[in-house]
N, C-alpha and C positions, 0 to 999 in steps of 0.2 A: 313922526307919526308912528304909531304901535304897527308894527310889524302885519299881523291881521288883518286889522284893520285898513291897512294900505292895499293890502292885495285882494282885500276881497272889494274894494272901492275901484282897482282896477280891473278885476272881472266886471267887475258892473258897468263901470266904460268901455271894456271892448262889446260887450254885448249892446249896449245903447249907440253905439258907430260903425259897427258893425252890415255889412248888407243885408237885405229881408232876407236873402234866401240863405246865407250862413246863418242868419239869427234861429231860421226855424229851423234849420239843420240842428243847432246846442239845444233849442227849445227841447226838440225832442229826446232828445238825452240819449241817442242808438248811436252815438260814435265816440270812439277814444278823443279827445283833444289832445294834443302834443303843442307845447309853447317855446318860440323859437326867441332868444334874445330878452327874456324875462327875467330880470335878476333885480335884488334887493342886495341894499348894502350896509350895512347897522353903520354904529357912530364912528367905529373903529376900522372901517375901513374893509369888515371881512366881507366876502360879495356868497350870498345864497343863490345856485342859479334852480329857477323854477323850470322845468320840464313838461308836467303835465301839471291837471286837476287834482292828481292825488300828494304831488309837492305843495300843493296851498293848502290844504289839509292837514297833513306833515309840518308845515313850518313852528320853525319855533316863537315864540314871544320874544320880540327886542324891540328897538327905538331904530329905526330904520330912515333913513337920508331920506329928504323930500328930492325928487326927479321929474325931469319931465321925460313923456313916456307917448311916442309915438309907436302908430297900429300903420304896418307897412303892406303886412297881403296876407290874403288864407290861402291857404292850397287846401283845392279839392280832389287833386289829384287822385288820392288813395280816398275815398271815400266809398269805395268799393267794397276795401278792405276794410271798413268801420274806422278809419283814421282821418282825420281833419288838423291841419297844422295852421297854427294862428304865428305869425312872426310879429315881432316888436325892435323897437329900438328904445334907448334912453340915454338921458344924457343929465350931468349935474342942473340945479336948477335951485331961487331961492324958497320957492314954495313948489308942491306938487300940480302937474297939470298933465290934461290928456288930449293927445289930438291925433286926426289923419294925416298922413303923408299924402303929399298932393299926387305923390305916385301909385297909389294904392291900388291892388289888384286884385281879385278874385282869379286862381286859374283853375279850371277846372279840365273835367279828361275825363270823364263818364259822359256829362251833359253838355261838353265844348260845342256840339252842333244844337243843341235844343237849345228853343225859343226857353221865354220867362213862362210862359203859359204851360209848355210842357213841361217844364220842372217844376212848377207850382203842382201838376196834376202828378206826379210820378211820388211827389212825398206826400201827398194825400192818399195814394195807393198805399205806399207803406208803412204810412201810421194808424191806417186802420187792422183792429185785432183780427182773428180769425172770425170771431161771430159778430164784429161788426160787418165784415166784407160779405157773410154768409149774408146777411141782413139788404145791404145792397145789392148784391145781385137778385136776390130773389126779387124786391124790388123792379127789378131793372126787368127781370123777367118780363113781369107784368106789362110792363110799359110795353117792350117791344111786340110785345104777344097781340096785342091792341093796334103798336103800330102797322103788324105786317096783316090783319087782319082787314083792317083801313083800305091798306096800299092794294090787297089784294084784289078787292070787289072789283075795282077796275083795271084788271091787268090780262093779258094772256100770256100769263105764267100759269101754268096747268099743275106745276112740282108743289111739292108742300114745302113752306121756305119756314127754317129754323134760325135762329139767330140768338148769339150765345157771345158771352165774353169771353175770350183764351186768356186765364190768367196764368198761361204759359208763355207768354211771349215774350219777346225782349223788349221793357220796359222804352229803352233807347229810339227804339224802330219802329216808328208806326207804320203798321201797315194793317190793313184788312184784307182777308182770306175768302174768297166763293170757291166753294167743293161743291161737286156734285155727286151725290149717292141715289143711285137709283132712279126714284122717282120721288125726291126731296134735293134742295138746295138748303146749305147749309151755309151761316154768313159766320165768319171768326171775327170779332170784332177785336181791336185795340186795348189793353186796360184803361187809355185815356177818355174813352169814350163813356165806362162808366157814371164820370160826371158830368154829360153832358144833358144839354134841356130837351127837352121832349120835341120839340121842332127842328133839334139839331138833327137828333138820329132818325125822324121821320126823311129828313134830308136824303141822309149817310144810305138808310135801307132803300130808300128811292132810286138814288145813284148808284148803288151795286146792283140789283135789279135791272137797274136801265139796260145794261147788257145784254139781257134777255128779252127785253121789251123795249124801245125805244120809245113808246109813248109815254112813258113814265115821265119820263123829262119834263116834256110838255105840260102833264097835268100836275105835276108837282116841281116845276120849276122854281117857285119861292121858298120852299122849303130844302130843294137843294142848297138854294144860293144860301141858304142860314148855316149848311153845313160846309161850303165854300169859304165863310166867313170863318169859320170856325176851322177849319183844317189852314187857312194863311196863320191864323196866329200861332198854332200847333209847330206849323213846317215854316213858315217865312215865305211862302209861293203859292201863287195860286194854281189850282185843278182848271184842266185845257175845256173844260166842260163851261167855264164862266163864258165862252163867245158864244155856243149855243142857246146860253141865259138869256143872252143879249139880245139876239136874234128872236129869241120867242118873247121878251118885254117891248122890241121894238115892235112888232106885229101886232099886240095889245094893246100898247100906249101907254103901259106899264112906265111912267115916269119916276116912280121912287126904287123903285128895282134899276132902271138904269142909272142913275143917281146914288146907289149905292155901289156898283162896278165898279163908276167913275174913280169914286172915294178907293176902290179897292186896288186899281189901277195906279192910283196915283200916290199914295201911300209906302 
C-alpha cells in the first residue's frame, strides 16, 4: 500500500476505536498528539518511525509493508500540558489490519477522580470560545435570576442572594461557595453547573439556601433530589441531605420520589 495512504487509513482507525472521550479530545484539535510505536517499513526493509501528526504530513511517498497494527493505550497523563500520547504496536502480516489490544487502557491524571459526566462537562467548558461562554452565562443569568426570585417568595432569607458562575475555579473540584457580604448572599457556583437544566439548579440554589432556612427543603424537596441526582453522576456519591428527602416523601406518600432514592441507593 502507498505509503500515504497507509497512514492516513491508520489515523482513521485509531480514531474510529478509539474511546469517546479521547476521540473528542483529537476532535477538538487543542492538543499535541505524540505516536508511540508507529512505524512503516517500505519494500526494502528501511523502517520510518512516526512520532507525531506532523511526521504523517512529512512522510515520504513509498510502497510500504501491509502490517497488522494494534492500539494498546492513550495517556492522558500530560493533557494539562496540551499533549496526548496514543501508543501502537505492529507486527508482519499478509494483508493490513487494525485492532484493539484486549489490554487497552486510557490513563489519565487530570480527570483520574471524575465521573464520565464530569469530563464530558469540563471539555464542553473548554470548547466553548470566549463569546460563546459570554453567551451562556448571560444566559444562565437569567435563568437563575428567575430562579432565586421563585425560591425567594417563600423563604426567610431577608439578604439579597446573588448567584454567579466562578469561571475561576478548578475545573477538577466541584465545589459550590456561600459568602456572605453584608446584607447580600452570594452563591459561587461550579463551571459544571453551567450546563445544567433549569430544575437542576432550582435544586442546587434551594439546597444552598437551606442553610439558612430549613424550610426550603421541605418546599422544594423534588427539585433538590433532581440536583441530588445530578451531583451522584458528577461525584459518584450521594449528598447526606437524600435521608431528609426520604423522610419528607415518606410523610407525603411521595411514592415516585421514594422509588427514585431506592434506584439511587442501590445503583
Amino acid at each position: 500500500m502507498e505509503s500515504k495512504q497507509l497512514i492516513n487509513k491508520i489515523l482513521r482507525d485509531i480514531l474510529k476505536n478509539i474511546d469517546e472521550y479521547s476521540r473528542d479530545l483529537l476532535m477538538a484539535e487543542s492538543l499535541d498528539v505524540e505516536l508511540k510505536g508507529l512505524n512503516l517499513w517500505d519494500l526494502d526493509g528501511k523502517r520510518y518511525s512516526i512520532k507525531d501528526l506532523m511526521d504523517c504530513d512529512e512522510l515520504p511517498s513509498f510502497e510500504a509493508m501491509d502490517r497488522k497494527y494494534v492500539l494498546r493505550k492513550v495517556n492522558l497523563k500530560h493533557v494539562d500540558d496540551g499533549v496526548m500520547i496514543i501508543h501502537l504496536s505492529s507486527r508482519k502480516a499478509d494483508e493490513y489490519s487494525f485492532s484493539v489490544d484486549n489490554t487497552f487502557e486510557v490513563i489519565l491524571k487530570t480527570f483520574s477522580a471524575a465521573s464520565y459526566e464530569h469530563r464530558e462537562r469540563i471539555l464542553l467548558w473548554n470548547e466553548l470560545s470566549d463569546e460563546e461562554l459570554d453567551i451562556k452565562i448571560s444566559e444562565f443569568d437569567v435563568k437563575v435570576e428567575s430562579i432565586v426570585q421563585k425560591i425567594s417568595e417563600n423563604s426567610k432569607i431577608s439578604s439579597e442572594v446573588l448567584v454567579y458562575i466562578d469561571v475561576f475555579m478548578d475545573l477538577e473540584k466541584i465545589e459550590n461557595v456561600m459568602e456572605k457580604e453584608e446584607e447580600k448572599l452570594v452563591l459561587w457556583l461550579h463551571p459544571v453547573f453551567l450546563f445544567s437544566k433549569e430544575s437542576t439548579l432550582k435544586g442546587l440554589i434551594a439546597y444552598e439556601l437551606s442553610k439558612y432556612d430549613k424550610s426550603l427543603i421541605e418546599g422544594h424537596y423534588q427539585d433538590i433530589l433532581e440536583y441530588c441526582k445530578e451531583y451522584r453522576e458528577l461525584q459518584g456519591k450521594n449528598l447526606k441531605i437524600i435521608e431528609k428527602i426520604r423522610e419528607i416523601a415518606v410523610k407525603r406518600n411521595d411514592y415516585d420520589v421514594l422509588k427514585e432514592i431506592d434506584q439511587m441507593n442501590t445503583i
